[in-house]
N, C-alpha and C positions, 0 to 999 in steps of 0.2 A: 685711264681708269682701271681697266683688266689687268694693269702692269702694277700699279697699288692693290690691287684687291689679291693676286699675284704674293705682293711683298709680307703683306698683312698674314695672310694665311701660312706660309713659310716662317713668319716671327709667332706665331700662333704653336706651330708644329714643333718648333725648337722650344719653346716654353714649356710644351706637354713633355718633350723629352727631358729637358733637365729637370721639371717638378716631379715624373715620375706618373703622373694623375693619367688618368684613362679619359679625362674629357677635358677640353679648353677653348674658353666661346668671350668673344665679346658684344654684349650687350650695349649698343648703339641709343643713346635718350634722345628722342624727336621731342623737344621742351615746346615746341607748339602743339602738337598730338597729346604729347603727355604721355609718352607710348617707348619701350624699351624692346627694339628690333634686335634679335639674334643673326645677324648676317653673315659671321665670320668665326667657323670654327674648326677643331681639329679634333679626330678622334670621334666625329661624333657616330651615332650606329644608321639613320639617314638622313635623308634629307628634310624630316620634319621639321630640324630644328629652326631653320632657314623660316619657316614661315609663322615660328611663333612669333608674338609679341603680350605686352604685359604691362599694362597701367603704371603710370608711376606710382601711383600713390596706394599700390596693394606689391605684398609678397618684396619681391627682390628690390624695387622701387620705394617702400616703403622702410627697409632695414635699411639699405644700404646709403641710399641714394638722399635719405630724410639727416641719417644719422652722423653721416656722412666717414664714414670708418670701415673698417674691413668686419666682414661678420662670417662666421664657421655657422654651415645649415646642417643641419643630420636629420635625413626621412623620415627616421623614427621618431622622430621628438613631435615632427609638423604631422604625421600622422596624428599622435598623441593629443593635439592641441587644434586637428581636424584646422589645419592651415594648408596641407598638402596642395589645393587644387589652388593656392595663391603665387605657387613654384612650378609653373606648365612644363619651364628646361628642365626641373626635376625629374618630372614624371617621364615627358617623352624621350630623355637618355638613361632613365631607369638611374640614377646616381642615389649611392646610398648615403655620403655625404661630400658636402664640398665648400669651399671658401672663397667666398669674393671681397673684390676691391676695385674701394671707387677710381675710377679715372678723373683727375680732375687739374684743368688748367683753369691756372688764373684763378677765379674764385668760384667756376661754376665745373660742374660734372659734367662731362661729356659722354662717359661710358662706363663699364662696370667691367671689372676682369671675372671669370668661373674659372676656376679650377675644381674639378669635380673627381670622385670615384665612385665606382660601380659594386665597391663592396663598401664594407662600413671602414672607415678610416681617422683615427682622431689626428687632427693634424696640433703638431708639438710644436715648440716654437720654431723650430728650424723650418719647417714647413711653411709656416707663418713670412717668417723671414724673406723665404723663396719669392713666396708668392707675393709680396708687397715689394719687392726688387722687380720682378716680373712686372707690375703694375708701373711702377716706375718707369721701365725701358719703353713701355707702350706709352707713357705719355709722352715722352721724349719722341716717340717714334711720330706720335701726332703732331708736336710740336716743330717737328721740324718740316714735317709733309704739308702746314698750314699755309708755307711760302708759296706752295706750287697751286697754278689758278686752276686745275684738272684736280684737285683734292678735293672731295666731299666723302664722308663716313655713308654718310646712308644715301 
């Protein structure tokens, strides 16, 4: 289990390196909780992030996860629209904006990709791109971890 959580965090690290982003987490969905655990990330500033979690059905759970598509968040707007406190990884990595995407095998979501920055960043399509290729590689990455009887996400 330590040797996946290991692998996970290292495909994590290399992700933030070639997307460039200052933060990259994945958001684990417990579909019986109902509940979006942050377990595994890079870059992050501590070790808060480990111990949020977040309703499905508000904030990140509720864009991403309902809509089922990748969605660009920016602080200022969820300030604007007083949604901020529906984004907890927002606020406790301080990320000024950032882009996620769903994980999903088969037909159901398993998890959520963040790619985040800690200033304001509009991501262009190339950006885009990255990070839905990123998304990609982690499902494959779960995908193929599914064979092994020692694999569980959360």
């Amino acid at each position: 289990m330590k040797q996946l959580s290991h692998e996970l965090e290292q495909l994590l690290d290399q992700i933030r390196a070639d997307l460039g982003c200052d933060f990259c987490s994945i958001g684990l969905i417990h579909t019986e909780e109902q509940v979006i655990y942050w377990r595994y990330s890079s870059g992050q500033l501590n070790e808060k992030c480990r111990r949020i979690t977040e309703r499905t059905g508000r904030g990140i759970g509720e864009t991403v996860i309902r809509i089922g598509r990748a969605v660009e968040l920016v602080t200022s707007e969820l300030f604007v629209t007083r949604r901020i406190q529906e984004f907890p990884i927002l606020l406790a990595e301080k990320l000024a904006s950032a882009f996620v995407v769903p994980i999903v095998v088969g037909r159901q979501t398993l998890a959520v990709l963040l790619a985040g920055n800690r200033r304001e960043h509009v991501h262009v399509s190339i950006d885009r791109h990255l990070v839905l290729n990123a998304g990609a590689q982690l499902t494959a990455f779960i995908v193929q971890q599914q064979n092994n009887p020692n694999f569980s996400l959360i």
